[in-house]
C-alpha positions in Angstrom: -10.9 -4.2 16.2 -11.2 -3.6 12.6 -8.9 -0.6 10.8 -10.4 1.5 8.0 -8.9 2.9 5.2 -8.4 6.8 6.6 -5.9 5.1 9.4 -4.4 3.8 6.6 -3.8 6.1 4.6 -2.5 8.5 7.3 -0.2 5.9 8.4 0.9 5.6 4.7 1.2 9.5 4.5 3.1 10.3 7.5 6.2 7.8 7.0 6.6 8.0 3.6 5.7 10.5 0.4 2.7 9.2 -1.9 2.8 9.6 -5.6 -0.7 7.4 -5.8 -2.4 5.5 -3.5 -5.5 3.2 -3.6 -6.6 1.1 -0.5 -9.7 -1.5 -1.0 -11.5 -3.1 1.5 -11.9 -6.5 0.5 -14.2 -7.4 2.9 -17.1 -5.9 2.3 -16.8 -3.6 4.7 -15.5 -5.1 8.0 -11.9 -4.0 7.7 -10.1 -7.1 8.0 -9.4 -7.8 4.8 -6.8 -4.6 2.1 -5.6 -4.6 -0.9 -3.2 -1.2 -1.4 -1.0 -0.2 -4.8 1.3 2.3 -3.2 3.4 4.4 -5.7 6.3 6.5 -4.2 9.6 7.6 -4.4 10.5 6.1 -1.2 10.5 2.9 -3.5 13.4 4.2 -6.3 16.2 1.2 -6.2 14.7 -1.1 -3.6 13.6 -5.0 -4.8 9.7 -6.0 -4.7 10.5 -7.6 -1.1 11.8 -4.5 -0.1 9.2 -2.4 -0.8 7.0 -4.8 1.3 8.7 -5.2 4.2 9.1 -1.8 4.1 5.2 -1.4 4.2 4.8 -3.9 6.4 7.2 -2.4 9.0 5.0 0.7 9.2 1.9 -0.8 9.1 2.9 -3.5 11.3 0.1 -2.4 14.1 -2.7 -2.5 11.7 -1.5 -5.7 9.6 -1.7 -7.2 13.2 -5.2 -6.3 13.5 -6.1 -7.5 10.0 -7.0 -11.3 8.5 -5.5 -9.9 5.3 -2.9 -7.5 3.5 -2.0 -7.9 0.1 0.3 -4.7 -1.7 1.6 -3.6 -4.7 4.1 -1.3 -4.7 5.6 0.9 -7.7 7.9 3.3 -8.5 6.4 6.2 -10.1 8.4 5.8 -13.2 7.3 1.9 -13.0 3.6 3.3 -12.1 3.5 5.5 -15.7 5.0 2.8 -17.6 2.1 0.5 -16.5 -0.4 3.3 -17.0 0.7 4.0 -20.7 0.4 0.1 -20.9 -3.1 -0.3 -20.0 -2.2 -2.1 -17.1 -3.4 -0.2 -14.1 
């Protein structure tokens, strides 16, 4: 059964606090295939792989159901550095 974004982002929402959050459907509308950049607090002193398994631990019912999850996540220090940058 394919997930759409709102389940997403109220799985998101409910576990952890959200600075920013974008969630694409990459495949073209089926919902099997997100990308997500995830910006929150939650995130301050945890690695990269943290973060993920972090998101992938509460999203682990809906990543089941998916071909395809990729995620970027950022601080929201990290997320205004890249904004000033251009980046994002």
């Amino acid at each position: 059964m394919p997930i759409d974004t709102i389940a997403l982002e109220k799985a998101i929402k409910r576990a952890i606090p959200v600075t920013h959050l974008e969630i694409e459907d990459q495949s073209s509308g089926c919902g099997e295939n997100y990308a997500i950049v995830l910006v929150s607090e939650a995130f301050q002193g945890k690695t990269t792989l943290a973060r993920h398994r972090m998101v992938n631990d509460l999203l682990k019912d809906q990543i089941a159901q998916m071909h395809a999850f990729s995620q970027k996540t950022y601080t929201p220090t990290q997320y205004e550095e890249l904004q000033a940058k251009g980046a994002v």
